[in-house]
C-alpha positions as CSV (number, residue, x, y, z in Angstrom):
1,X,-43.3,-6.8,47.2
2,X,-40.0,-8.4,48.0
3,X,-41.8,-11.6,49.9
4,X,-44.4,-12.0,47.0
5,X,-41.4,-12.0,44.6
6,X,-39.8,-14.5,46.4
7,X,-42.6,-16.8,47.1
8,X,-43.1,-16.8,43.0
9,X,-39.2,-17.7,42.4
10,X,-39.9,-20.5,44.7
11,X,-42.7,-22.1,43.4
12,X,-41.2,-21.5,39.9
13,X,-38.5,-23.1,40.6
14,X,-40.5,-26.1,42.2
15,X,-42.2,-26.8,39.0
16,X,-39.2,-26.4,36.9
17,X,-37.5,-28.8,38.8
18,X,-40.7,-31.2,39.2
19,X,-40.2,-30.5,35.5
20,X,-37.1,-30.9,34.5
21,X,-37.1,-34.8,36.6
22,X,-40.2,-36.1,36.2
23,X,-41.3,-35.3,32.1
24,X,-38.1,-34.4,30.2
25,X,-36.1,-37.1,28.7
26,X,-33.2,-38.0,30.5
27,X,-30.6,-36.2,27.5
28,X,-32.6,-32.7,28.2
29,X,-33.1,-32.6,32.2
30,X,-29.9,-30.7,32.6
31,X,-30.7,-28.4,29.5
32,X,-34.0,-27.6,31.0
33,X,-32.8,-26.2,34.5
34,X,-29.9,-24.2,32.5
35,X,-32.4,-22.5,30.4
36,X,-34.7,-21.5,33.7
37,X,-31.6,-20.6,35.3
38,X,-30.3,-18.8,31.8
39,X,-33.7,-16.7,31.9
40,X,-33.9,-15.9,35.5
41,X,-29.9,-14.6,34.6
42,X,-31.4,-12.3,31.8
43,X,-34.0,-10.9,33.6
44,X,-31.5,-9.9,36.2
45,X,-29.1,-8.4,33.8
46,X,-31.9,-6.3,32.2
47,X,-33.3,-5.1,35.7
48,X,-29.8,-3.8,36.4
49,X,-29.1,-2.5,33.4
50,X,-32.9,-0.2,34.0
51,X,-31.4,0.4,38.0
52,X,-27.7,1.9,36.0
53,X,-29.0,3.6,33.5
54,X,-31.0,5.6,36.3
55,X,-34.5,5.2,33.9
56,X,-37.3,7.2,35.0
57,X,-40.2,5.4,37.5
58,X,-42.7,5.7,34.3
59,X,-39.8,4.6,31.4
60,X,-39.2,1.3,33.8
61,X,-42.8,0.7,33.9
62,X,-43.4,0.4,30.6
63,X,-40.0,-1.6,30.1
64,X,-41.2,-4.1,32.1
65,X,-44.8,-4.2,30.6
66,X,-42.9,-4.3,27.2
67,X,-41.1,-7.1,28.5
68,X,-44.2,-9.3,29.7
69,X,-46.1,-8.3,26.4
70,X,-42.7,-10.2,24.5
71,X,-43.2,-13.2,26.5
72,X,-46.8,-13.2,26.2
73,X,-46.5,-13.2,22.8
74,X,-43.8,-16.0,22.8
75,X,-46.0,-18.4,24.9
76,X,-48.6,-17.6,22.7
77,X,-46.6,-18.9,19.5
């Protein structure tokens, strides 16, 4: 689980980069890396905040599916 994480991170944060250099005006490239790097922060801080409040195995389940549903519905929009 731990590897697969970390091979995603990587190869999200290849494209971002490929990204953020090769198709975003010059103005935006550093915006662009701060927002991945802003959202990879958030995620964090709200995994962390499920590990402190000690949430039940089923409770962080559907916190995270609640979680992907929000974004799916975002990159829908």
């Amino acid at each position: 689980q731990y590897f697969l994480v970390s091979v995603a991170e990587i190869l999200l944060s290849v494209s971002v980069y490929d990204f953020a250099y090769a198709e975003a005006p010059d103005s935006m490239k550093g915006m662009v890396t701060g927002a991945m790097f802003f959202t990879i922060a958030l995620g964090n801080a709200l995994l962390a905040a499920l590990v402190v409040i000690n949430a039940d195995r089923y409770i962080m389940n559907f916190a995270y599916a609640g979680g992907i549903a929000i974004v799916m519905v975002v990159f829908i929009i």
